[in-house]
FINU-537031 format. One record per atom (N, C-alpha, C): atom name; residue in three letters; residue number from 1; x negated, y, z negated. Coordinates in nm, 4 decimals. Atoms other than C-alpha are relative to their C-alpha. Layout:
{site "CA"; "ALA"; NUM; {X; Y; Z}};
...
***
This chain:
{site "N"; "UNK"; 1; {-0.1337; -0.0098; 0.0538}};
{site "CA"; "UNK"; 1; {-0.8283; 0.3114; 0.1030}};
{site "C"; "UNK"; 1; {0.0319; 0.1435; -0.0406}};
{site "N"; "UNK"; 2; {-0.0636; -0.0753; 0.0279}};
{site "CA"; "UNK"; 2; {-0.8556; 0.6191; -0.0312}};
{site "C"; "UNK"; 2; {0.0192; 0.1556; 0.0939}};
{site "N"; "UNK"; 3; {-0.0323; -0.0974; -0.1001}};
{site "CA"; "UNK"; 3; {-0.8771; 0.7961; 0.3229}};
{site "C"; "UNK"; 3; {0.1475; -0.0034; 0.0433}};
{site "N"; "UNK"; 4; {-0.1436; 0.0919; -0.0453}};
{site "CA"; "UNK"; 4; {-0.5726; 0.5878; 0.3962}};
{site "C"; "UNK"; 4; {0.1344; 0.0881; -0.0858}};
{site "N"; "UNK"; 5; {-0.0565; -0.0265; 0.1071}};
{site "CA"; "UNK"; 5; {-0.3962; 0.6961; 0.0841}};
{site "C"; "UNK"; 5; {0.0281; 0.1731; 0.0073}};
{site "N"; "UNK"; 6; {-0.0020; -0.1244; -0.0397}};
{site "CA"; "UNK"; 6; {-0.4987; 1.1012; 0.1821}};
{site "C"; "UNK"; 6; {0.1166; 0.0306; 0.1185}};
{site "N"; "UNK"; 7; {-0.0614; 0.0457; -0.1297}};
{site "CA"; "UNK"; 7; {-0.3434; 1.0072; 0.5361}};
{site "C"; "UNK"; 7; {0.1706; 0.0272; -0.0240}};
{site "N"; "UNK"; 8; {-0.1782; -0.0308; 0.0196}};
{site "CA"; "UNK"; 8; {-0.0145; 0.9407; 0.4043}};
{site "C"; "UNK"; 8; {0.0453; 0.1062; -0.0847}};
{site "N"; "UNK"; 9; {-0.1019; -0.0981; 0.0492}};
{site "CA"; "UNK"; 9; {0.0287; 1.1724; 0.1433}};
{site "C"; "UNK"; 9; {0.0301; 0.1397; 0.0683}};
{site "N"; "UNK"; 10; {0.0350; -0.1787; -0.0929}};
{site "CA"; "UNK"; 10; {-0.0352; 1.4827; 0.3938}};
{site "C"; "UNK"; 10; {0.1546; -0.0309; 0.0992}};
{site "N"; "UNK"; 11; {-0.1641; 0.0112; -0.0587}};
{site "CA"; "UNK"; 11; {0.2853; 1.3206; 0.5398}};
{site "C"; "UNK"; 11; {0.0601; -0.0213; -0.0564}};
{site "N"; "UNK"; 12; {-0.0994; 0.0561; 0.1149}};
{site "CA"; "UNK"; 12; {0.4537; 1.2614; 0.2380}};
{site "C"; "UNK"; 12; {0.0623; -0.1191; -0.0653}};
{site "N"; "UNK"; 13; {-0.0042; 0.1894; 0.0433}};
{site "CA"; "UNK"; 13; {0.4393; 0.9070; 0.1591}};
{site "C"; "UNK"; 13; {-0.0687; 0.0033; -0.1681}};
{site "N"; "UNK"; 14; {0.0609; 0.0284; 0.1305}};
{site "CA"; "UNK"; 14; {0.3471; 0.8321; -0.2196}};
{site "C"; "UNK"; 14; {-0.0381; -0.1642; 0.0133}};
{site "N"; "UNK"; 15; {0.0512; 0.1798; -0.0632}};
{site "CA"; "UNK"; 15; {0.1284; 0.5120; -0.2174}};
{site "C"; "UNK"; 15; {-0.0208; 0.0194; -0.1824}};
{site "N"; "UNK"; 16; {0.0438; 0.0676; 0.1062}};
{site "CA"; "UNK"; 16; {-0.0025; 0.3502; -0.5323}};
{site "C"; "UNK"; 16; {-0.0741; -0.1142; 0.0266}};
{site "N"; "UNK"; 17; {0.1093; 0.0935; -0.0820}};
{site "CA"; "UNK"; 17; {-0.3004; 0.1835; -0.4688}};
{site "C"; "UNK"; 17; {-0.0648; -0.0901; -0.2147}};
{site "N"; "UNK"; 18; {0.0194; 0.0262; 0.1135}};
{site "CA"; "UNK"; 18; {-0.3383; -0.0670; -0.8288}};
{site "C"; "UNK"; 18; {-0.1143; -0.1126; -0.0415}};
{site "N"; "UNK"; 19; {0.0739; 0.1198; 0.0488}};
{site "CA"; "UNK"; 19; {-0.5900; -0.3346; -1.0128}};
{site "C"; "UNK"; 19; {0.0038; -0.0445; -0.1466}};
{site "N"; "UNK"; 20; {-0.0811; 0.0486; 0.1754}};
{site "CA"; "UNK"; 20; {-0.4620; -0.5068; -1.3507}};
{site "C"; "UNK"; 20; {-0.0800; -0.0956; -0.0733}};
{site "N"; "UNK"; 21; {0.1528; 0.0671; 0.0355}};
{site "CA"; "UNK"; 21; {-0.7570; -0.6016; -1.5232}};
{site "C"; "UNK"; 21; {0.0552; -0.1566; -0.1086}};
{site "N"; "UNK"; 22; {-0.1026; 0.1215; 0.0790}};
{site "CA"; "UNK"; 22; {-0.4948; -0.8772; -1.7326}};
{site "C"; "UNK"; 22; {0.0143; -0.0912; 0.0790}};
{site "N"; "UNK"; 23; {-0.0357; 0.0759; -0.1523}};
{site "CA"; "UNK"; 23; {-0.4043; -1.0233; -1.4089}};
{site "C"; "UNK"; 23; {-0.1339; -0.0370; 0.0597}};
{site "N"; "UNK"; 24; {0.1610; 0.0055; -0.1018}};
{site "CA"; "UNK"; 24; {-0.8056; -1.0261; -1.2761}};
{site "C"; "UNK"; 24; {-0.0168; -0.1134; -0.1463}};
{site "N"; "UNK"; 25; {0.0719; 0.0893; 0.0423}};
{site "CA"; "UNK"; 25; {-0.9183; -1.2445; -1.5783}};
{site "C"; "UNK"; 25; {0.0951; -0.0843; -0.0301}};
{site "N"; "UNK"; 26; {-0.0681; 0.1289; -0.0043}};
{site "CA"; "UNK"; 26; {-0.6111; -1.4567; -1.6025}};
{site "C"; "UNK"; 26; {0.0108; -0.0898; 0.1627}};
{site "N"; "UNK"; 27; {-0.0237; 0.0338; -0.1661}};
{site "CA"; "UNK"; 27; {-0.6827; -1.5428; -1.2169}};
{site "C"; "UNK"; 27; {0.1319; -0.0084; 0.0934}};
{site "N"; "UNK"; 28; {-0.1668; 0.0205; -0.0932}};
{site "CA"; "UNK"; 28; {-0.3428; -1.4278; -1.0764}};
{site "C"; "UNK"; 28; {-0.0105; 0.1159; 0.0719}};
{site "N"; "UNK"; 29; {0.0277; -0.1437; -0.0597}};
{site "CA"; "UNK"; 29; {-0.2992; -1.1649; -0.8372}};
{site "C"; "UNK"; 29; {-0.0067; 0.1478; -0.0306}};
{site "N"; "UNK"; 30; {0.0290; -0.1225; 0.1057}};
{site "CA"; "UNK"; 30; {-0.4392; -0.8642; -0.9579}};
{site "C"; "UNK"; 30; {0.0231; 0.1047; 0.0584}};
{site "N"; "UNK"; 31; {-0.0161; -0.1452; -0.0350}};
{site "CA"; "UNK"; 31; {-0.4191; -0.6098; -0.6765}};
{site "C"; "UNK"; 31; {0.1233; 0.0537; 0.0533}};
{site "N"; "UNK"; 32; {-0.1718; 0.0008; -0.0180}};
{site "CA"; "UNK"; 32; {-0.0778; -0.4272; -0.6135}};
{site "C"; "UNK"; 32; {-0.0399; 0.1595; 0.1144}};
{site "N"; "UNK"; 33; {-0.0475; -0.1756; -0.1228}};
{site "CA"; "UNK"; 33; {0.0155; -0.1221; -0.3181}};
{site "C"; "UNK"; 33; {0.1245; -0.0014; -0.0160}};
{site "N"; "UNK"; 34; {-0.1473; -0.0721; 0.0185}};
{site "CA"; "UNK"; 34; {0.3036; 0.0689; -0.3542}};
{site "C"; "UNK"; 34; {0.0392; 0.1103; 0.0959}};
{site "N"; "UNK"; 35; {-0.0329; -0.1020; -0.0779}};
{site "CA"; "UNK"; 35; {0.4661; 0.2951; -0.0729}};
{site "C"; "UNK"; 35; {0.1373; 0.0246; -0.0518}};
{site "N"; "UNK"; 36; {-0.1149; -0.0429; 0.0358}};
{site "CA"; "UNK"; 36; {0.7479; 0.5135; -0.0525}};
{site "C"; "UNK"; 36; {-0.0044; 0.1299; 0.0368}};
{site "N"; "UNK"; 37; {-0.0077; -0.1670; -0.0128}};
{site "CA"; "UNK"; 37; {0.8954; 0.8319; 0.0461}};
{site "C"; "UNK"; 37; {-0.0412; 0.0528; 0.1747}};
{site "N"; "UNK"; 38; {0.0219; -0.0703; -0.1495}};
{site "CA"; "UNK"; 38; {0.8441; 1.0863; 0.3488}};
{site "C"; "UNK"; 38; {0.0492; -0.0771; 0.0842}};
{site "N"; "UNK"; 39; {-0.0346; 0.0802; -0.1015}};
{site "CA"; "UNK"; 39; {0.8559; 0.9175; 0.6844}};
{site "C"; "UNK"; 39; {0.0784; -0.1278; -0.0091}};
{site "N"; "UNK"; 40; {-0.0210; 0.1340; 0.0302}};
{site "CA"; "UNK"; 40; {0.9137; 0.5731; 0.5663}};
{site "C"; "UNK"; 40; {0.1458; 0.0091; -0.0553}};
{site "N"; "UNK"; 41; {-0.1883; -0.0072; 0.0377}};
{site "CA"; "UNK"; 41; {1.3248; 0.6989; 0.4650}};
{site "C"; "UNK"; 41; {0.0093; 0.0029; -0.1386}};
{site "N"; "UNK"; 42; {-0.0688; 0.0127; 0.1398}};
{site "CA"; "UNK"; 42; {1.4683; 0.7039; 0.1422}};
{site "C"; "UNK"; 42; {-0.0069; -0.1510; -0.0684}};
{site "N"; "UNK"; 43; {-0.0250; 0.1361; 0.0613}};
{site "CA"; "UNK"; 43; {1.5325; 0.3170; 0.1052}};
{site "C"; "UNK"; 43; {-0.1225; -0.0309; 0.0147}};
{site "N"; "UNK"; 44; {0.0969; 0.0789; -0.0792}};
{site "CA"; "UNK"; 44; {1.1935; 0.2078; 0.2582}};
{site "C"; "UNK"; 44; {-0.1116; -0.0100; -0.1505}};
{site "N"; "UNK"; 45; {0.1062; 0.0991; 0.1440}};
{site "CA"; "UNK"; 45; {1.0126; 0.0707; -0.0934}};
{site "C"; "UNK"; 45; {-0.0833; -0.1089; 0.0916}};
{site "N"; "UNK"; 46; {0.0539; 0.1258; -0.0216}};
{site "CA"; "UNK"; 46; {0.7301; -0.1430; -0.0350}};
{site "C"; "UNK"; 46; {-0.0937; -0.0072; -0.0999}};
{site "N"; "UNK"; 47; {0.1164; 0.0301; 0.0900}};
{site "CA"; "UNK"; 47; {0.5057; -0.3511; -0.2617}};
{site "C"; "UNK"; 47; {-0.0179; -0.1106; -0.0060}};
{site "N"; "UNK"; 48; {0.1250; 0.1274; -0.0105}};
{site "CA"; "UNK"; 48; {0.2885; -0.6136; -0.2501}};
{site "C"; "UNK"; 48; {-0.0935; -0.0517; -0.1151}};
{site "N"; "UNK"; 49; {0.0990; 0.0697; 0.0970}};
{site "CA"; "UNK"; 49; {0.0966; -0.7999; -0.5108}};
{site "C"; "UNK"; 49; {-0.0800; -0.1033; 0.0481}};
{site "N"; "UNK"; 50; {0.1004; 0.1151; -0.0632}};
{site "CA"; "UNK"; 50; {-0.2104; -0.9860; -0.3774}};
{site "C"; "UNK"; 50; {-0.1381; 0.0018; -0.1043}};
{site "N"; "UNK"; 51; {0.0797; 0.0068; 0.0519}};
{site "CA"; "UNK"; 51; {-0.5160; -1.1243; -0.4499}};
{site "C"; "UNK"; 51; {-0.1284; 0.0773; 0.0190}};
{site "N"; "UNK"; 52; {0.1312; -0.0963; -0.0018}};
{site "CA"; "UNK"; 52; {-0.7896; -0.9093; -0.3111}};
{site "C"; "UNK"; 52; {0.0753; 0.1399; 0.0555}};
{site "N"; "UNK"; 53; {-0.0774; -0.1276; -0.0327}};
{site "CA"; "UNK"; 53; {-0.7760; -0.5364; -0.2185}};
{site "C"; "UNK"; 53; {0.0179; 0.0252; 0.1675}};
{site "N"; "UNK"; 54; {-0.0584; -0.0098; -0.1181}};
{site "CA"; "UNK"; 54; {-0.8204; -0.6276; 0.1149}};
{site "C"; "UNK"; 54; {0.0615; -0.0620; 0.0729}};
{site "N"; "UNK"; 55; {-0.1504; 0.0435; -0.0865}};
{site "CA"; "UNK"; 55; {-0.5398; -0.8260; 0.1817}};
{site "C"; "UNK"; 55; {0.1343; 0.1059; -0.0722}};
{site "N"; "UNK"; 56; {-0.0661; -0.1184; 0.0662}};
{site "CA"; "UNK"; 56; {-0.3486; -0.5275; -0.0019}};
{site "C"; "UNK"; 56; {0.0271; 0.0844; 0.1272}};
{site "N"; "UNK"; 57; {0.0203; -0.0874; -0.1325}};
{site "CA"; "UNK"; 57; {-0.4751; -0.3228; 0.2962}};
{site "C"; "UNK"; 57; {0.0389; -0.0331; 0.1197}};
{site "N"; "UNK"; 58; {-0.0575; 0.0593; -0.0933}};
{site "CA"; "UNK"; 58; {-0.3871; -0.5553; 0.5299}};
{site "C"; "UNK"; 58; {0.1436; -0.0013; 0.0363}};
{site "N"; "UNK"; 59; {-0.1605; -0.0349; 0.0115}};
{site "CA"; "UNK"; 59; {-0.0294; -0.5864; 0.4265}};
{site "C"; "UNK"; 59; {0.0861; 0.1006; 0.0436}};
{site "N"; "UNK"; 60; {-0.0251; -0.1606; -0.0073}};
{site "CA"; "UNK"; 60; {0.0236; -0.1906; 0.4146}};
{site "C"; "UNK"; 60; {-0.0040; 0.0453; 0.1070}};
{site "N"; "UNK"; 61; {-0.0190; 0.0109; -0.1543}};
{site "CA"; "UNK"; 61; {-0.1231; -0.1913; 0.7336}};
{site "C"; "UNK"; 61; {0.1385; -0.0405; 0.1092}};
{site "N"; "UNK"; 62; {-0.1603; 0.0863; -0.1041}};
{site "CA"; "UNK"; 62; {0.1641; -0.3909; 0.8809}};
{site "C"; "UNK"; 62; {0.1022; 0.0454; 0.0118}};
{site "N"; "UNK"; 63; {-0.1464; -0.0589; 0.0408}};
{site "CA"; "UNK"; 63; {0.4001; -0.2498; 0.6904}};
{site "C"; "UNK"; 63; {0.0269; 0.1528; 0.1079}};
{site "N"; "UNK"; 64; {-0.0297; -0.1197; -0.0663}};
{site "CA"; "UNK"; 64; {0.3359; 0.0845; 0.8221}};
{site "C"; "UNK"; 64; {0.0117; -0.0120; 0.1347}};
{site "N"; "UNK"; 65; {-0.0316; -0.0028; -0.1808}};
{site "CA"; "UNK"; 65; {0.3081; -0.0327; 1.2007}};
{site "C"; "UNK"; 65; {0.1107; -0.0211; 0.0109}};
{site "N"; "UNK"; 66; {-0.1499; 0.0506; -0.0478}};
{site "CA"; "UNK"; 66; {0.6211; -0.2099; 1.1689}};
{site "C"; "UNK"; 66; {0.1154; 0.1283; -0.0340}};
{site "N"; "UNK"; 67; {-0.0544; -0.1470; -0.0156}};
{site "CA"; "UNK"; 67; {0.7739; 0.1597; 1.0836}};
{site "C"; "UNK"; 67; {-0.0687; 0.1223; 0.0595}};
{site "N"; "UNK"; 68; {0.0524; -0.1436; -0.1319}};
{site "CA"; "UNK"; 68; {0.6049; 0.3601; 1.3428}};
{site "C"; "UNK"; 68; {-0.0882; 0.0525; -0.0609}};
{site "N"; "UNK"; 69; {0.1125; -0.0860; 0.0990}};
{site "CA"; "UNK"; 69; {0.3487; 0.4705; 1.0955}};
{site "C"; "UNK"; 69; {-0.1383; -0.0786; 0.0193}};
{site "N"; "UNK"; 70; {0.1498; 0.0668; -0.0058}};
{site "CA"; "UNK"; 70; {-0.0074; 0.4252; 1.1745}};
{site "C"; "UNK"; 70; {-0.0936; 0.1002; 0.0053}};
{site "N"; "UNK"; 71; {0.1090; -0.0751; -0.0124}};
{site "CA"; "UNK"; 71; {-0.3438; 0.6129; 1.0922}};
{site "C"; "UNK"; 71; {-0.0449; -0.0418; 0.1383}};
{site "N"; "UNK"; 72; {0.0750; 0.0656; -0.1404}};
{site "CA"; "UNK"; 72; {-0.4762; 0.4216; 1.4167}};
{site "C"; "UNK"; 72; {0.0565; 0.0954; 0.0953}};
{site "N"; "UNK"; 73; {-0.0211; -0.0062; -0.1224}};
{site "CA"; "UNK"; 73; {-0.2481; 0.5707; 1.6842}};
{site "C"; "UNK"; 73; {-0.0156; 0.1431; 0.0199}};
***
């Protein structure tokens, strides 16, 4: 994540990569990603609240393919 996280900000994306230790022992979804900025436009907010960090990653993933944004390609 936090190559991922390097990745975008070198293109100007602000991520927020979170874990809410309130949320982890009340068993509710504890881990949160936050994008925004650079490439991804002005309006393009995203955030996600899940339960592990790697369906967090997963999500983000998506998000960014589905806007032309991908460490992969």
């Amino acid at each position: 994540m936090l190559e991922l996280m390097e990745w975008l900000a070198e293109r100007g994306v602000t991520t927020v990569f979170k874990v809410d230790g309130d949320r982890m022992t009340e068993h509710r979804k504890a881990w949160m990603v936050i994008v925004s900025g650079g490439p991804l436009g002005e309006d393009s907010f995203f955030r996600t609240d899940l339960g592990t960090a790697e369906s967090c990653l997963d999500s983000l993933l998506a998000h960014l393919e589905g806007k032309g944004l991908s460490p992969f390609a």
